[in-house]
C-alpha positions, 0 to 999 in steps of 0.5 A: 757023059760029055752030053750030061755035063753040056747039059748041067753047063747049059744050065747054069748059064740059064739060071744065072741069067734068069736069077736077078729077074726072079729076085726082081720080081720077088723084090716087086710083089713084096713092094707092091704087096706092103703098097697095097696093105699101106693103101688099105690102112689108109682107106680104112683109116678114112673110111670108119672116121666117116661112118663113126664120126669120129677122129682115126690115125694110122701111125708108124709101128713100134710094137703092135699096140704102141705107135713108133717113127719108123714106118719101115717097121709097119703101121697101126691103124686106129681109133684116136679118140685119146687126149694125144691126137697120133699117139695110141692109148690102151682105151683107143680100138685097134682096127689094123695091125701091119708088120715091118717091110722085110729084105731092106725095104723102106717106107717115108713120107713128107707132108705138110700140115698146113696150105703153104710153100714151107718144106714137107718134112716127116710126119709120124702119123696120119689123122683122119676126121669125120669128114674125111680129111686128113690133118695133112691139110697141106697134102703129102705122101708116101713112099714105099722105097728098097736098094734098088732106087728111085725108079723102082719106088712106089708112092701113095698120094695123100690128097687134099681132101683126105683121099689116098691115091696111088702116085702116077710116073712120068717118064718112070719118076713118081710124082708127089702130091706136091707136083714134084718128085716122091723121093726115096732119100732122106731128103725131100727133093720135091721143091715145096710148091703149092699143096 
């Protein structure tokens, strides 16, 4: 019996000690996972406004067929051939439809629309034309965020040319296309230097 209850107690102290790295490691895969389908939009998005010559937008979600402004809650991925460039009407294709992040993740994003030192503010979509630019003209990203904070975010760039890339760190702070920091805030932190 005295072995039994040993055991148990040797137990407990290993699950609670293994406990918050599983909860890591399942907070990481859903991060990585809503990173990768956010890349994969993005890439469609660029990919099918060059084979089809025409303009695409990936947008935030507010229902599967209507864009919203909150990118937390998913994206659409479409064609936007509409008179509202990043508002999807009932005519325009839906290629893509991605859920909300679940467990208290986030998703935002900073850009600038032109080629200037004005602060990147959040934009409620993304645009891509026939050559693969995007209108973000003066680059920007995003930033895949949950309560755990900055050093546990992940950030996809949105380069000049209309490229999505995946946000490299340095010294364990993710670097935006702006040469700054990809911020997980409210505010963006980055400084507003040169796209």
């Amino acid at each position: 019996m005295v072995e039994l209850l040993v055991t148990i107690v040797v137990a407990g102290i290993l699950i609670s000690i293994a406990a918050p790295s599983f909860n890591d490691a399942i907070r990481n895969s859903k991060q990585v996972a809503k990173t990768k389908e956010l890349m994969s939009a993005l890439r469609i998005a660029r990919s099918e406004a060059i084979k089809r010559s025409t303009l695409t937008a990936v947008c935030a979600r507010r229902t599967n067929t209507l864009c919203g402004d909150d990118w937390s809650n998913g994206f659409i991925t479409f064609i936007d051939s509409g008179d509202v460039a990043g508002s999807r009407e009932n005519d325009e294709q839906i290629l893509r439809v991605a859920q909300g992040i679940e467990g208290g993740g986030w998703i935002m994003n900073r850009a600038r629309l032109v080629n200037t030192n004005a602060a990147p503010i959040e934009r409620t979509f993304i645009q891509f034309g026939p050559r693969g630019t995007s209108h973000w003209r003066g680059s920007g990203y995003f930033v895949i965020c949950d309560n755990r904070g900055q050093q546990s975010a992940r950030a996809i760039n949105i380069s000049l040319s209309g490229d999505p890339r995946r946000a490299r760190k340095n010294a364990g702070i993710l670097i935006s296309s702006f040469g700054g920091l990809a911020a997980c805030g409210s505010e963006n932190t980055s400084g507003g230097g040169g796209g």
